[in-house]
Structures are given as C-alpha cells and as structure tokens.
N, CA, C and O of each residue as an XYZ file, in Angstrom:
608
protein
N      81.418     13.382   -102.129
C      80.004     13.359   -101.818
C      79.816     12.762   -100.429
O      80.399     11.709   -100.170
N      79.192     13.241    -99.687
C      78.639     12.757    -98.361
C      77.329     11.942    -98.403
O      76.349     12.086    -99.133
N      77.567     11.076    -97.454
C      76.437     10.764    -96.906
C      75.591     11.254    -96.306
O      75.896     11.990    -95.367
N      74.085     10.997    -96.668
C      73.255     11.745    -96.005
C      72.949     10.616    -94.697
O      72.857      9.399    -94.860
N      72.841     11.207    -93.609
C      72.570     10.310    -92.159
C      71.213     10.106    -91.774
O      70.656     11.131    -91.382
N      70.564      9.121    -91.777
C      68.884      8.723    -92.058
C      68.182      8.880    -90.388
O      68.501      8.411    -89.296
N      67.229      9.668    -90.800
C      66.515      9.927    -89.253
C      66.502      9.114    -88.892
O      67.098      8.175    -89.418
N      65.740      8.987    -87.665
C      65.054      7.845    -86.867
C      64.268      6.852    -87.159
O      64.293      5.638    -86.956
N      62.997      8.175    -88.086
C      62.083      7.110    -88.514
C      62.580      6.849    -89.690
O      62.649      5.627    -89.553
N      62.899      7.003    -90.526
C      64.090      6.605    -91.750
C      64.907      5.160    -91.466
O      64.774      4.185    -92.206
N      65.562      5.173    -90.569
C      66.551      4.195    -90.195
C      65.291      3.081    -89.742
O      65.297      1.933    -90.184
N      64.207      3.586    -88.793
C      63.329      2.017    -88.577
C      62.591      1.960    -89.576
O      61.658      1.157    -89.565
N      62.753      2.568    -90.390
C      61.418      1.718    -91.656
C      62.472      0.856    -92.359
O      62.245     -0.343    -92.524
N      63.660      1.432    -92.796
C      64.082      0.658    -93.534
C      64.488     -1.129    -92.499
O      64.325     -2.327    -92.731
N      65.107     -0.221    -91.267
C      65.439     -1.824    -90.541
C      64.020     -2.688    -90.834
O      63.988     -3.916    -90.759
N      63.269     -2.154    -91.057
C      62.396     -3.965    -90.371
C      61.055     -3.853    -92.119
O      59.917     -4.314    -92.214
N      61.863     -3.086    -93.150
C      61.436     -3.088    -94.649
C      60.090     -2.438    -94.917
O      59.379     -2.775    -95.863
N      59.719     -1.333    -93.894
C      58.176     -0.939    -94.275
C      58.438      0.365    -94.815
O      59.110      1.046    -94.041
N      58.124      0.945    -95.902
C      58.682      1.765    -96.283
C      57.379      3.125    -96.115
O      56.196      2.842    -96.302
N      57.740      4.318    -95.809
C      57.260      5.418    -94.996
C      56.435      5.901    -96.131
O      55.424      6.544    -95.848
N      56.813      5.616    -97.753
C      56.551      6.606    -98.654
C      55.443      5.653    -99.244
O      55.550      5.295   -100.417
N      54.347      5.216    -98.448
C      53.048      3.972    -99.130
C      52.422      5.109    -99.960
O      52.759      6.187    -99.471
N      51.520      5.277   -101.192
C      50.937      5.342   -102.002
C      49.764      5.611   -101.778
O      49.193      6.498   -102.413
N      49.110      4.837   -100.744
C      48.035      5.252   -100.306
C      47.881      3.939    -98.761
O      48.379      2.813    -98.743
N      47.128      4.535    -97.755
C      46.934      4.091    -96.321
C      45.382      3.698    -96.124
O      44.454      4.502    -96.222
N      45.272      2.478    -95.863
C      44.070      1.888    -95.457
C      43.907      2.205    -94.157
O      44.847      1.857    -93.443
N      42.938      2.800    -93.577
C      42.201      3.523    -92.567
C      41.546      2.229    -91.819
O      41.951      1.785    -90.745
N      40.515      1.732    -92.542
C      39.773      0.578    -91.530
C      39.387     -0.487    -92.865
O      39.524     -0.289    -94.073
N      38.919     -1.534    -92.218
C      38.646     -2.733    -93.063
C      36.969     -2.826    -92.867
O      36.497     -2.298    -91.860
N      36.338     -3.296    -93.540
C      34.912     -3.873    -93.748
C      34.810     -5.330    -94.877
O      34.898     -5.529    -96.089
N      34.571     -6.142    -93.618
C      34.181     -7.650    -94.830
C      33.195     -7.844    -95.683
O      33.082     -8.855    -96.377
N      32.267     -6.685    -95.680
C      31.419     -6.536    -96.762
C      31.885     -5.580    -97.909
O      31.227     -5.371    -98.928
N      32.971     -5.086    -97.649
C      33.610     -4.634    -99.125
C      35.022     -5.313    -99.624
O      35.614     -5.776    -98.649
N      35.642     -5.484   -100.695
C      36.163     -5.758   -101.323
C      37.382     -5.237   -100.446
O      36.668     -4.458    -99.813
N      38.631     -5.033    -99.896
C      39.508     -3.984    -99.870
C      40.060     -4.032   -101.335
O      39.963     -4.988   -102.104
N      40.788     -2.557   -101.631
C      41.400     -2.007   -102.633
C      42.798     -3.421   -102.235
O      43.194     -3.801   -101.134
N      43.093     -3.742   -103.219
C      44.144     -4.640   -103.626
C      45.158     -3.810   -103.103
O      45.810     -4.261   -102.161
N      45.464     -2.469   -103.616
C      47.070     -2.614   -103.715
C      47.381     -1.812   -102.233
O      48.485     -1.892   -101.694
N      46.083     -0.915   -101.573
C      45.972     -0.752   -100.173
C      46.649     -2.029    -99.348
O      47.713     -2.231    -98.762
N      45.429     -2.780    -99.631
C      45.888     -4.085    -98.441
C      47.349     -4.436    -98.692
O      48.222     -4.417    -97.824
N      47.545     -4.809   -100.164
C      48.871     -5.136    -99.709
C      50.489     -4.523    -99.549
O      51.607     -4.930    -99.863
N      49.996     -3.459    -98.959
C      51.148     -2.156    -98.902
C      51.444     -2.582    -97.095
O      52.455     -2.448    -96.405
N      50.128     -3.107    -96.787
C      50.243     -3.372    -95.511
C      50.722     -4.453    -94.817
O      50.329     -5.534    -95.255
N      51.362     -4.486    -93.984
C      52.409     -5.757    -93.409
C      50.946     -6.291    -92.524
O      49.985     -5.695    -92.038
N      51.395     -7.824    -92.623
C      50.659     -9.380    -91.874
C      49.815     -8.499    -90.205
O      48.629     -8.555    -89.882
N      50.737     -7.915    -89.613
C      50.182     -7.604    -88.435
C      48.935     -6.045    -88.366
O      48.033     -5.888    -87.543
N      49.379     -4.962    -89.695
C      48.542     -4.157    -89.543
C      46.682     -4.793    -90.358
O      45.488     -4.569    -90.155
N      47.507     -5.614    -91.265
C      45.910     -6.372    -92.142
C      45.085     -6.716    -90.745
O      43.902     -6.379    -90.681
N      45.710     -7.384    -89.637
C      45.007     -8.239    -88.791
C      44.335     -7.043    -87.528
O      43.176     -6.946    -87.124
N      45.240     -6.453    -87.243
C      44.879     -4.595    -86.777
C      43.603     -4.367    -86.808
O      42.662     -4.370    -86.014
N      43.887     -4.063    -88.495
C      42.338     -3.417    -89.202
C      41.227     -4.254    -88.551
O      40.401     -3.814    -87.752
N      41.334     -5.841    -89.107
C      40.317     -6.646    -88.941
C      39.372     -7.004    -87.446
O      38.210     -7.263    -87.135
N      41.119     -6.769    -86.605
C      40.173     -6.610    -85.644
C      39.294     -5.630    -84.487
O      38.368     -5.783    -83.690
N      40.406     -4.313    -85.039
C      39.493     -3.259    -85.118
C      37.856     -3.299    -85.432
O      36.985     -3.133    -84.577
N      37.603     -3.588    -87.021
C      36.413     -4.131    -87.075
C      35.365     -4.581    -86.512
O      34.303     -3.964    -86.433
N      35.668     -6.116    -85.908
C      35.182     -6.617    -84.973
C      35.236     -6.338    -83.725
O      34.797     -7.153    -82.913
N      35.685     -5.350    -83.388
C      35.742     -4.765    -81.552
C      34.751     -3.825    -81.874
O      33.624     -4.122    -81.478
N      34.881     -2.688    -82.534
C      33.818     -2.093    -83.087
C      32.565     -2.113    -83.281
O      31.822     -1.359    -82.654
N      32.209     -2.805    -84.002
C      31.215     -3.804    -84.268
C      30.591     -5.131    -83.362
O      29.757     -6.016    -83.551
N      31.414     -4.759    -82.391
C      31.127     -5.530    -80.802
C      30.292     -6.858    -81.122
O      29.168     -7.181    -80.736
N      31.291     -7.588    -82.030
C      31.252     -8.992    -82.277
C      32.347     -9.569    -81.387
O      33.551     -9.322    -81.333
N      31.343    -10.661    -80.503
C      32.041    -11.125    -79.691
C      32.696    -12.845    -80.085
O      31.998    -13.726    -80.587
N      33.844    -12.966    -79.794
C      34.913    -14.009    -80.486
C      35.430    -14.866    -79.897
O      36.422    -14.299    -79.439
N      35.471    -16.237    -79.455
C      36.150    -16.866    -78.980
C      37.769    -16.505    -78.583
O      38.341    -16.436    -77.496
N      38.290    -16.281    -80.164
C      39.596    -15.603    -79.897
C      39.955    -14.248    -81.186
O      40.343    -14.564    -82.311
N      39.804    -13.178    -80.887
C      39.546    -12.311    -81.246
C      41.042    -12.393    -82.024
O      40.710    -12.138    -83.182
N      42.171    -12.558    -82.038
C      43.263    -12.866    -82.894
C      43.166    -13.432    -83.496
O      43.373    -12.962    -84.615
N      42.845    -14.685    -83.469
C      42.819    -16.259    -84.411
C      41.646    -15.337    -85.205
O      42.264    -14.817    -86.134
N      40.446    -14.960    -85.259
C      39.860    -14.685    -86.185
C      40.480    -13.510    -86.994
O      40.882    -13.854    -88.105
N      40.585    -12.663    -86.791
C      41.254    -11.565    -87.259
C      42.445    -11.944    -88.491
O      42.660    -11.355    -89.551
N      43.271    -13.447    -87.767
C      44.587    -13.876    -88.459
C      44.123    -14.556    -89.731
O      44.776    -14.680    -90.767
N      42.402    -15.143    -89.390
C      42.065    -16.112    -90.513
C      41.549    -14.757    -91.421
O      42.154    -14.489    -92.460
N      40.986    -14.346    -91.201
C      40.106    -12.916    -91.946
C      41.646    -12.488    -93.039
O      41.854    -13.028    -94.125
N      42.335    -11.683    -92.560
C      43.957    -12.093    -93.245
C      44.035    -12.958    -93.821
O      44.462    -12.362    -94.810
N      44.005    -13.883    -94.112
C      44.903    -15.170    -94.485
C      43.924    -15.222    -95.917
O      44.265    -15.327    -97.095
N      42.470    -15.096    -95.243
C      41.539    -15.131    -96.715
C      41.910    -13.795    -97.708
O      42.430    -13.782    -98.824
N      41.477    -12.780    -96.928
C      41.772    -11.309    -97.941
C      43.228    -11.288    -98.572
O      43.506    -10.486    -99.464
N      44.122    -12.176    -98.087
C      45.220    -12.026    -98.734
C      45.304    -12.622   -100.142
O      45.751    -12.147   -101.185
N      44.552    -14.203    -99.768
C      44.502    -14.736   -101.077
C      43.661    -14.061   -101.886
O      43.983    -14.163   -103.070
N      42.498    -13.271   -101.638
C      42.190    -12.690   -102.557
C      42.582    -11.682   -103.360
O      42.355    -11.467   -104.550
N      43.261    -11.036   -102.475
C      43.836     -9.815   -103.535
C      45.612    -10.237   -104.023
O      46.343     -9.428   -104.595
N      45.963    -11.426   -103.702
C      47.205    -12.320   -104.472
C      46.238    -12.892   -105.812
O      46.896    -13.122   -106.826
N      44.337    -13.208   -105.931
C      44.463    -13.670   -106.999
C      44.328    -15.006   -107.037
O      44.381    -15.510   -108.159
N      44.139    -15.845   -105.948
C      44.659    -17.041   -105.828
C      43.209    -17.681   -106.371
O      42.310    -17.871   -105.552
N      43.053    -17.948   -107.535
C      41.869    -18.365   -108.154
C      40.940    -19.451   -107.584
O      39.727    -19.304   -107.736
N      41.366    -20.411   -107.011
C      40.490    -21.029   -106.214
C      39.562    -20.252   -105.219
O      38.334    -20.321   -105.191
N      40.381    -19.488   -104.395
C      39.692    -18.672   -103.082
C      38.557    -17.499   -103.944
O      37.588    -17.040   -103.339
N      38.788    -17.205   -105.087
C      38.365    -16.279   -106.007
C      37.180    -16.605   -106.663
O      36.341    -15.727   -106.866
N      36.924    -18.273   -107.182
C      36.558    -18.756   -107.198
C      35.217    -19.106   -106.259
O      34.060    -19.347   -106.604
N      35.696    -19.053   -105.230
C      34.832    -19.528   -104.239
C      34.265    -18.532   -103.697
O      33.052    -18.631   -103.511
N      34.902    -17.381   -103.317
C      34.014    -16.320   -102.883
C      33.158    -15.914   -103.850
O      32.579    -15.026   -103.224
N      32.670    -15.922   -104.896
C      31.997    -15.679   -105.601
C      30.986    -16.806   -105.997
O      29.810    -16.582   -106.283
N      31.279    -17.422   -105.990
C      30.378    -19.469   -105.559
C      29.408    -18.841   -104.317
O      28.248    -18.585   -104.639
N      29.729    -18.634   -103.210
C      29.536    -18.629   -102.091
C      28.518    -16.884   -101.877
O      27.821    -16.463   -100.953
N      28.775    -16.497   -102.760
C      27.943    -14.622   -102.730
C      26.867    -15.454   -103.542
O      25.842    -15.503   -102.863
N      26.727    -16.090   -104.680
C      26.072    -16.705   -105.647
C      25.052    -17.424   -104.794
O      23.849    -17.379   -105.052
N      25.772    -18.361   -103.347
C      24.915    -19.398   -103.106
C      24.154    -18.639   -102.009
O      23.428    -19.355   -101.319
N      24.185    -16.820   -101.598
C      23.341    -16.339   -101.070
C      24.184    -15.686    -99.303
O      23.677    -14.944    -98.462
N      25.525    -16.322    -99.306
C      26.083    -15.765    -98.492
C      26.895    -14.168    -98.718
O      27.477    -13.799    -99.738
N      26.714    -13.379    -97.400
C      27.277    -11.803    -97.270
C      28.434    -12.195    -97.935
O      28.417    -13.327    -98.417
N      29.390    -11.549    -98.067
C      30.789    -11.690    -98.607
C      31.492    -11.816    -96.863
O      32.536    -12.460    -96.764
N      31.077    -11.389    -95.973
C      31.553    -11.359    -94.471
C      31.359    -12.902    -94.178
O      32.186    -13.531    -93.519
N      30.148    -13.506    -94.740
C      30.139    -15.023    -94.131
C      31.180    -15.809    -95.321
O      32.138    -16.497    -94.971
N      30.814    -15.579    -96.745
C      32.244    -16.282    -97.425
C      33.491    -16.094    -97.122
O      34.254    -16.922    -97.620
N      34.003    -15.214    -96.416
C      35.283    -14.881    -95.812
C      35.752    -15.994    -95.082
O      36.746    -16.710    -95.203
N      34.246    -15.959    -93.836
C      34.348    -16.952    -92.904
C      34.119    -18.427    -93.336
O      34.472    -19.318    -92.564
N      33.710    -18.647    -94.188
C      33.656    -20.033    -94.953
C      35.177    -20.274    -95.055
O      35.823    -20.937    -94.244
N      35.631    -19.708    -96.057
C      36.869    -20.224    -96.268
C      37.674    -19.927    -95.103
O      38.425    -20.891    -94.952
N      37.829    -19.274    -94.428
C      38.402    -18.819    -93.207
C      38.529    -20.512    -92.296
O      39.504    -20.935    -91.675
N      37.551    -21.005    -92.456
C      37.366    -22.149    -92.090
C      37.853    -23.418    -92.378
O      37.893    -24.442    -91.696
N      38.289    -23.120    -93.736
C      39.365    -24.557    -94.132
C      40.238    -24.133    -94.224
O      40.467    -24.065    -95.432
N      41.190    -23.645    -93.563
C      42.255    -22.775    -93.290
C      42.896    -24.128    -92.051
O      43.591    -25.090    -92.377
N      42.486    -23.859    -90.875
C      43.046    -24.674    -89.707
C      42.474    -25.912    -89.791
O      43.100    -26.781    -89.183
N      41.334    -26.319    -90.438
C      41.160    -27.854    -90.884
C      42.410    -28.679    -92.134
O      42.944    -29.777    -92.284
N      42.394    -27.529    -92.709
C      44.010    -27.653    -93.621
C      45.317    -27.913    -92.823
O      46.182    -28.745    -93.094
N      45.287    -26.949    -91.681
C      46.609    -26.722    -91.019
C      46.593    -28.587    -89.864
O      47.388    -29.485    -89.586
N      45.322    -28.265    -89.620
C      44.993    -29.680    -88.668
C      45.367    -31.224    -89.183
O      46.002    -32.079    -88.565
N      44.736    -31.311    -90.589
C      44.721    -32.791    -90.998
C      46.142    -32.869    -91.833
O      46.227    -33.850    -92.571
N      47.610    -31.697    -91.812
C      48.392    -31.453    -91.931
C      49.294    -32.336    -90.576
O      50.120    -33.233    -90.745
N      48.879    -31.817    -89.385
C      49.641    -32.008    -88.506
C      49.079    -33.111    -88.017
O      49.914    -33.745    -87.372
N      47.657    -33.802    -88.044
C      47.635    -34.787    -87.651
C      47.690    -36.075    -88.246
O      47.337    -37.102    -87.667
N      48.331    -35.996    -89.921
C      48.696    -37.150    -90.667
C      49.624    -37.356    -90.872
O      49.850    -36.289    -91.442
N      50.997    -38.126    -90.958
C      52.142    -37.885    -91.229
C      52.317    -37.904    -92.685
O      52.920    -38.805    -93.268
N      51.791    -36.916    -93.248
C      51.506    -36.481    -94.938
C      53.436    -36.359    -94.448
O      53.991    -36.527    -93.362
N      54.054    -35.954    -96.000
C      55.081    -35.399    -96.195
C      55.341    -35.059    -97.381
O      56.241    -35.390    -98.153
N      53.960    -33.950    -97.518
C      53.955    -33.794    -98.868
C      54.496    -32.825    -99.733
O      53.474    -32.563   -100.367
N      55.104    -32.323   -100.068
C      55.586    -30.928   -100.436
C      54.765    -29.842   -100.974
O      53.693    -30.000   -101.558
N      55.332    -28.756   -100.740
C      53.952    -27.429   -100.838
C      53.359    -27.470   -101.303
O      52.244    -27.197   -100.860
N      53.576    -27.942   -102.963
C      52.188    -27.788   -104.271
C      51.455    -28.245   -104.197
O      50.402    -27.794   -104.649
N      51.539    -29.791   -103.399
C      50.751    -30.731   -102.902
C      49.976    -30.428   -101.695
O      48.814    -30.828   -101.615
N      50.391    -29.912   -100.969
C      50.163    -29.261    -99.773
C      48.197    -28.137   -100.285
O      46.991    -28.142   -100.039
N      49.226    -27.438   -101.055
C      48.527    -25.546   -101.099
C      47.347    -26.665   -102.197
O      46.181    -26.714   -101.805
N      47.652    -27.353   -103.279
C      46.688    -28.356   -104.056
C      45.594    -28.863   -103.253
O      44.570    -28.417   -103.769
N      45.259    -29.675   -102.103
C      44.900    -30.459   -101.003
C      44.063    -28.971   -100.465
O      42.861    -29.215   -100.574
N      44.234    -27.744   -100.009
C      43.591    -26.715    -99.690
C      42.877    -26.289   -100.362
O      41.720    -26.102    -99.987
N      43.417    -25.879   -101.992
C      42.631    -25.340   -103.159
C      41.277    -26.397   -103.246
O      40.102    -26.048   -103.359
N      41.940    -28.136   -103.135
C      40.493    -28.797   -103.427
C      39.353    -28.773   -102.163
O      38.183    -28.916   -102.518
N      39.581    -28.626   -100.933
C      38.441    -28.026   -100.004
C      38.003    -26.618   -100.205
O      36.876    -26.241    -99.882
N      38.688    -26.026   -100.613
C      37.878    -24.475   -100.888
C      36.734    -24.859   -102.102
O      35.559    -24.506   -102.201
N      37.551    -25.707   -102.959
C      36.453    -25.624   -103.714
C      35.127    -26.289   -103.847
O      34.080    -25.974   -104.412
N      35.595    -27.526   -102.994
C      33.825    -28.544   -102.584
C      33.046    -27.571   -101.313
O      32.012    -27.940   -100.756
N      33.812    -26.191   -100.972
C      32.912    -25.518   -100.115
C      31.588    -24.559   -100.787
O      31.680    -23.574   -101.520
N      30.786    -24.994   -100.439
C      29.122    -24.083   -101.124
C      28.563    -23.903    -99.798
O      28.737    -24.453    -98.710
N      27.883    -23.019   -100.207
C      26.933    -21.986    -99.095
C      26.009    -22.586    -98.435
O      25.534    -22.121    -97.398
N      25.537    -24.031    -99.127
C      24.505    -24.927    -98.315
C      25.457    -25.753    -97.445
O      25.028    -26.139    -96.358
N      26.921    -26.117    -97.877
C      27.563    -26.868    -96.710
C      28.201    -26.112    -95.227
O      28.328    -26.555    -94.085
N      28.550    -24.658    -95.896
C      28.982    -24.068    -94.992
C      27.274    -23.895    -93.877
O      27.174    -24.627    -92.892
N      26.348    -23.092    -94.149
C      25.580    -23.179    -93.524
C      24.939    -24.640    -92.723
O      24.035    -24.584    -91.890
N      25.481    -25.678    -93.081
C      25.059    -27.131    -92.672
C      25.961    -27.418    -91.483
O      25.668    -28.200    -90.578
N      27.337    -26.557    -91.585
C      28.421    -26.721    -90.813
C      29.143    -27.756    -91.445
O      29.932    -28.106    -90.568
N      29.325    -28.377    -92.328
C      29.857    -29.508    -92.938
C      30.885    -28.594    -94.510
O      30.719    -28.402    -95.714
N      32.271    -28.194    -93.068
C      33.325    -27.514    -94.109
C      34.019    -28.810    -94.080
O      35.038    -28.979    -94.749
C-alpha cells in the first residue's frame, strides 16, 4: 500500500491543526446575537478576534485599541459558549438589568484585565482554581447599575 502524498493545503492545515473539513464556517460576528456555539468554536483564537473586529471597523466604532477590544470580545464569547457558568450567569443578570447583550459582553470584557492587573500587581501565588475562582467572584458582583456607574 502506498502512501498517499498530502497537498499543500493538506500538509498546512494539518501542520499548525486547523482542519479544512469544518462543519460549518462563521462568516461575521454580531454582539447582539448569540454566536452558534459549535461555529465559534471550530474557529481558532485569531479568526474569533478577525470576526470581532471586522465588526467593529464596519460598524465604524472607533477604539482606543481596536485589538485589545476585539481580544476581550473573544475571551468573553469564548467563555460563553465553553459554558463557563459564572460568565453565563452574568450575561443574563446583566440583559435582565437592561443592558444590550453588546454592552454585557463589554461588562465582563472588563474584569478580564482588572483580573489580569491585580494578578500582576500583587504578589498573589495562587494557583489557577484560585486564580479563575477570584475572576468568577467579580463577574459575579458585576450588575448593570455598577457597570453603568463605571464601578467594575
């Protein structure tokens, strides 16, 4: 039996693990809809952030740093369609307390680098559970009257 010899694009999907044969292809993102779960996550870290900021160029929302938001926008939609019950939790707290689902994004989007911050500026040494625990409990004292107060 021979080997069969793998094209081009064959040989780079597999080198860097994205596989050619997805199920179905997410086109564009909108933070006022839900994305399809198993869409988003067919998609690798850099095309999620793509989409997002596609979006926002589009939509000619202008950004301090048009990456960093895009990366946080990611970071939230991921936990949501992982499930991660706190963030799940809260976006739905936060639609409840009268915010778009685009501004609860950005709510939690927001204790994201205040997480990453009071991380690097305490000499915590705490290990992950403790870590990702310490995040879950600011997502969840976040409500729609604090986010709008600015007091994430």
């Amino acid at each position: 039996m021979t080997e069969r010899k793998l094209s081009e694009a064959e040989d780079a999907s597999f080198a860097t693990g994205q596989s050619q044969y997805r199920t179905s292809i997410m086109k564009e993102y909108n933070p006022e809809c839900t994305p399809e779960i198993e869409s988003w996550l067919e998609l690798d870290d850099q095309e999620r952030i793509a989409l997002v900021a596609t979006y926002h160029r589009v939509a000619k929302i202008k950004l301090p740093s048009a990456a960093a938001h895009a990366a946080l926008h990611a970071i939230v939609e991921n936990q949501i369609a992982l499930n991660r019950e706190p963030v799940v939790r809260a976006m739905d707290r936060l639609g409840k307390g009268g915010l778009t689902r685009h501004d609860a994004v950005h709510a939690i989007g927001s204790v994201v680098p205040e997480h990453l911050f009071d991380i690097l500026k305490t000499d915590q040494n705490d290990d992950a559970a403790t870590s990702q625990a310490r995040y879950y409990a600011a997502v969840e004292r976040l409500t729609a009257a604090s986010w709008r107060r600015g007091e994430h």
